[in-house]
C-alpha positions in Angstrom: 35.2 62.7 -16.3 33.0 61.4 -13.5 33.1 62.9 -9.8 34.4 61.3 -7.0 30.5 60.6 -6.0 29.6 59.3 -9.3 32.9 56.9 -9.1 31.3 55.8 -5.7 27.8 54.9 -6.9 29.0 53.1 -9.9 31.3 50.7 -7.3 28.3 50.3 -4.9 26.1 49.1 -8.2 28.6 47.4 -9.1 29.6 45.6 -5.5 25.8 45.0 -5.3 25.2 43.1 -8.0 28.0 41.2 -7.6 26.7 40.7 -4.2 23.6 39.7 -5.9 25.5 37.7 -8.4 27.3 35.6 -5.6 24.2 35.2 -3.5 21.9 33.4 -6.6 24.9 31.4 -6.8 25.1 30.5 -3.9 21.0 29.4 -3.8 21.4 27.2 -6.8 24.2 25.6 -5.2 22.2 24.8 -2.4 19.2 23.5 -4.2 21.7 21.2 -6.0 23.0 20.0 -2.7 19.4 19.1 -1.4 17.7 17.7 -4.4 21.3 15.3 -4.6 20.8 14.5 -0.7 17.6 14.2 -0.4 17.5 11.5 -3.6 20.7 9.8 -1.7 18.8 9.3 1.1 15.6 8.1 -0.9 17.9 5.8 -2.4 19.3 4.9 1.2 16.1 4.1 2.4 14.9 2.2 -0.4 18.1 -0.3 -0.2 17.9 -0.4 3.7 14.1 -1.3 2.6 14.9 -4.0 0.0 17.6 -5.8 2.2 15.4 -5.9 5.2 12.7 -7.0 3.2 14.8 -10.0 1.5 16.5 -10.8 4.8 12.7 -11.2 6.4 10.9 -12.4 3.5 9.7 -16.2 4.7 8.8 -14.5 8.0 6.5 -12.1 6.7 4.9 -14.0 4.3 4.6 -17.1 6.8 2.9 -14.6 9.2 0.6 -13.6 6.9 -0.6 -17.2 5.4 -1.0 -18.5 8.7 -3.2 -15.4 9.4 -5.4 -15.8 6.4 -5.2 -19.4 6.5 -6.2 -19.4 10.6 -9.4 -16.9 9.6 -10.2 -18.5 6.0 -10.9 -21.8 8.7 -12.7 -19.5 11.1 -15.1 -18.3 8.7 -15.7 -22.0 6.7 -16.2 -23.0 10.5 -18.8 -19.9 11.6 -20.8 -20.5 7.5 -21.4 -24.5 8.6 -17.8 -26.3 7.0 -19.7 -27.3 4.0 -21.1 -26.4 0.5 -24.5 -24.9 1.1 -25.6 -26.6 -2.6 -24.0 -30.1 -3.2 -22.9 -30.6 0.7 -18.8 -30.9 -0.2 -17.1 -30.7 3.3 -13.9 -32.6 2.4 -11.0 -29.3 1.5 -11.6 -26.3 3.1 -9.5 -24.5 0.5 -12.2 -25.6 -1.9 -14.7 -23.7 -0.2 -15.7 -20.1 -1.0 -17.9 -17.5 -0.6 -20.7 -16.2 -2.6 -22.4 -13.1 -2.0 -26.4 -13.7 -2.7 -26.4 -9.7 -3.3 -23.7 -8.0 -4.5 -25.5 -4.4 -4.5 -25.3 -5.3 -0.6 -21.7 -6.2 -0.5 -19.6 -3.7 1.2 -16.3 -5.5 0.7 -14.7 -8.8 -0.4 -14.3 -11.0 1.9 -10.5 -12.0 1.0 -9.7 -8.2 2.2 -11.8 -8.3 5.4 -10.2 -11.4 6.3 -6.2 -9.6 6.3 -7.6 -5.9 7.8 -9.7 -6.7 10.1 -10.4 -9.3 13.0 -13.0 -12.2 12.9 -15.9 -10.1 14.7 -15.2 -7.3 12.5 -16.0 -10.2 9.2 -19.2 -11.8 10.6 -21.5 -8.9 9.6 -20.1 -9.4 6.0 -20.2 -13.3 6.0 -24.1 -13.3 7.0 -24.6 -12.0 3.8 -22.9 -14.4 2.1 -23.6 -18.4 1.5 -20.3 -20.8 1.6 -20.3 -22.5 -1.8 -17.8 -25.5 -3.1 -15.8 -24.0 -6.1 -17.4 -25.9 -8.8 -20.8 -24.5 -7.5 -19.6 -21.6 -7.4 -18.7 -21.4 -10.6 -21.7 -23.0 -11.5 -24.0 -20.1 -10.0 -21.8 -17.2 -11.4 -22.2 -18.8 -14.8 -26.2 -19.4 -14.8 -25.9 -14.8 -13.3 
């Protein structure tokens, strides 16, 4: 037989780990509830993200190929608007760049052109000469 004292510990035990029981219940139930809300509203996001995107597609892209276009012509203009070997000078989009030494290169000049404005890209374009594309191709094949 067990005392009235012993009959009381064994409940508390036993109403604390219940207690305990309930409570780590109750935490995995909550990290349940936030990893499923916080991948709803990742999901969320990357829908509002997609339709906005598709709904402004031509405007983001046109903004951006007038940019590079505008600066491609600023930078053909600033190197002389013609091939610094043959002399071409009739499509700009036929004109590139050629770095005379690439250990001196610090970046391409296709990425300058969309980070940064024109004054930023001059530095980078002195060290460069503007080449038609069959020159350049001609000069990176005799490398």
């Amino acid at each position: 037989m067990l005392t009235k004292r012993q009959e009381e510990r064994m409940r508390d035990r036993r109403t604390k780990e219940r207690e305990k029981l309930r409570l780590r219940k109750t935490r995995i139930l909550i990290e349940k509830f936030q990893q499923e809300t916080r991948g709803n509203r990742r999901k969320q996001w990357r829908n509002q993200s997609k339709k906005h995107y598709a709904t402004h597609r031509g405007t983001h892209n046109d903004k951006f190929k007038a940019k590079r276009k505008q600066t491609k012509l600023e930078a053909v203009e600033y190197k002389g608007n013609r091939c610094s070997i043959c002399g071409y000078d009739r499509c700009s989009a036929a004109l590139e760049f050629h770095h005379m030494d690439p250990s001196k290169k610090d970046s391409g000049i296709a990425n300058l052109m969309m980070k940064c404005n024109f004054e930023l890209l001059k530095p980078e374009l002195d060290k460069c000469i503007l080449l038609c594309s069959n020159c350049h191709r001609e000069t990176h094949a005799n490398q």
